[in-house]
C-alpha positions as CSV (number, residue, x, y, z in Angstrom):
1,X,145.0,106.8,66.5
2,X,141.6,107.6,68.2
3,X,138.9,105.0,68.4
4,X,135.4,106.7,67.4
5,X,133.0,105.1,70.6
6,X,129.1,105.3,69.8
7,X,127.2,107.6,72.5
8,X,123.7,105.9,73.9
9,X,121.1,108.7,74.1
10,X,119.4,109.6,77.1
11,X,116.6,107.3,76.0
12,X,118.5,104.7,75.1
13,X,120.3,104.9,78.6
14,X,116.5,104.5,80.1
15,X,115.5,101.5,78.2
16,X,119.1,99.9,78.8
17,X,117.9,96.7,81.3
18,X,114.0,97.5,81.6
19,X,112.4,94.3,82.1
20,X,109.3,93.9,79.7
21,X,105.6,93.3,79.7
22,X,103.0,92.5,76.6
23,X,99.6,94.6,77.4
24,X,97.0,96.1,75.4
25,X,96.2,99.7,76.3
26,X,92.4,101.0,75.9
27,X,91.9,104.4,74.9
28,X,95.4,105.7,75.7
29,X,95.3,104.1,79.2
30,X,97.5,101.1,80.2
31,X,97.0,99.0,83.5
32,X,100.4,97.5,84.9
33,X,100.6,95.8,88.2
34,X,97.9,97.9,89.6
35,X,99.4,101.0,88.4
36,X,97.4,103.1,85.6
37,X,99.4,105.0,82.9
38,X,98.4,107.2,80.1
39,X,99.6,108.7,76.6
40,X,97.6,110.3,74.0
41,X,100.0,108.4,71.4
42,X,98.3,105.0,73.0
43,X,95.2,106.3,71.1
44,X,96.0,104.8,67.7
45,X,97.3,101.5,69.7
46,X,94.0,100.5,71.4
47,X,93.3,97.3,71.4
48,X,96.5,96.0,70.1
49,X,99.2,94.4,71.8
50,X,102.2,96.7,72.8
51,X,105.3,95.9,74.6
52,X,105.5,98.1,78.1
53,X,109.4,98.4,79.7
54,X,109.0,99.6,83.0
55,X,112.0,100.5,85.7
56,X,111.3,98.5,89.0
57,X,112.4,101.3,91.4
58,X,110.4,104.1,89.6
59,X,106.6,103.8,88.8
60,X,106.5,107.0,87.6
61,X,106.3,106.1,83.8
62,X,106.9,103.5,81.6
63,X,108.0,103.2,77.9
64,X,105.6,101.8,75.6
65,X,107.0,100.1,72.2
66,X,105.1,98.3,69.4
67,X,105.5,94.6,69.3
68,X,108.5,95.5,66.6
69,X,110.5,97.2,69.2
70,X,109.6,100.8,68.0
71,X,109.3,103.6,70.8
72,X,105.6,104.5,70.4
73,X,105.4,106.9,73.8
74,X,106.6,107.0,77.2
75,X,103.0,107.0,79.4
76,X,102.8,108.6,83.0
77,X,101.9,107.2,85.9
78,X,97.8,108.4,86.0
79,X,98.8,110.6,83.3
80,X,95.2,111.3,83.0
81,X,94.2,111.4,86.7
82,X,95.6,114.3,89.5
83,X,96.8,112.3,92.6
84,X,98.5,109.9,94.6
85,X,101.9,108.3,93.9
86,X,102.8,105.4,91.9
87,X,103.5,102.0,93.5
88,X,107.0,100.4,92.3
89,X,107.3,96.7,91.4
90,X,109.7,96.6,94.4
91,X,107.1,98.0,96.7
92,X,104.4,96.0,95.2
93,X,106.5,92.7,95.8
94,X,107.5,93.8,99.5
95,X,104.1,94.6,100.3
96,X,102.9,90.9,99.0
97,X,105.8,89.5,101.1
98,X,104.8,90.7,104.0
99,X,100.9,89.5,103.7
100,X,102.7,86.2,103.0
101,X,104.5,85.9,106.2
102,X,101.6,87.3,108.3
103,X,99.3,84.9,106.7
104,X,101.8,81.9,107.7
105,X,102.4,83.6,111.2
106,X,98.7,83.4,111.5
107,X,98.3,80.2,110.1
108,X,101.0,79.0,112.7
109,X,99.2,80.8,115.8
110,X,96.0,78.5,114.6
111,X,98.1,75.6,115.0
112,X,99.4,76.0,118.0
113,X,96.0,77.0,119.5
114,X,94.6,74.0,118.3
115,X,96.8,71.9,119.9
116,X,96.8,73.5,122.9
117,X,92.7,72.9,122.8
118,X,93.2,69.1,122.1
119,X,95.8,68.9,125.1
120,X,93.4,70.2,127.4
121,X,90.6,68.0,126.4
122,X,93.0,65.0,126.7
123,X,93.6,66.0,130.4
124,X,90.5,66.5,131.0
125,X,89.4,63.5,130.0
126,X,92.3,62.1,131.8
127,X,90.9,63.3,135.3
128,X,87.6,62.1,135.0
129,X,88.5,58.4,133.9
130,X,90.8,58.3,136.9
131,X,88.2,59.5,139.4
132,X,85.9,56.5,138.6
């Protein structure tokens, strides 16, 4: 006796563990993270609320669903626009790290040169209350 197993479609395999975001695109565009995409389908939608999964390796696209969970479109990255390449969440979030632990690196450099300032001041003081 065979066992009849349901087969997800290619789609559904996309959409299978794609965080989601609420945004509200604006004649067909839709701003995510920095990141720009475009669908004529987002024409009808503009101004209302849509749910946007997106894959956080591959900026590329995203896939836009009303706020019922119905597959409106699946917008390209500056689908409107010739150029560049999209930034991932992954590269977004290492690239925020990084300005993170340069801005505390800095932060400790100050510090450090501070306190080397105030220890020089102390001996000099030091040297000239001796000498009288």
């Amino acid at each position: 006796m065979r066992v009849k197993t349901d087969v997800l479609s290619p789609l559904e395999l996309d959409m299978m563990y794609r965080p989601e975001e609420e945004r509200i695109p604006d004649r067909g565009v839709l701003n995510l993270w920095n990141n720009t995409y475009f669908n004529e389908a987002l024409l009808d939608y503009s101004g209302q609320k849509v749910r946007v999964a997106y894959d956080i390796h591959n900026a590329e696209s995203v896939i836009v669903k009303d706020m019922q969970g119905k597959v409106i479109c699946k917008a390209v990255f500056n689908g409107n626009k010739r150029a560049a390449f999209a930034e991932t969440r992954m590269e977004q979030l290492a690239d925020r790290r990084r300005k993170g632990q340069a801005r505390r690196l800095q932060n400790k450099m100050d510090l450090i040169e501070a306190q080397r300032r105030s220890a020089t001041r102390l001996s000099n003081s030091s040297r000239i209350t001796a000498s009288f």
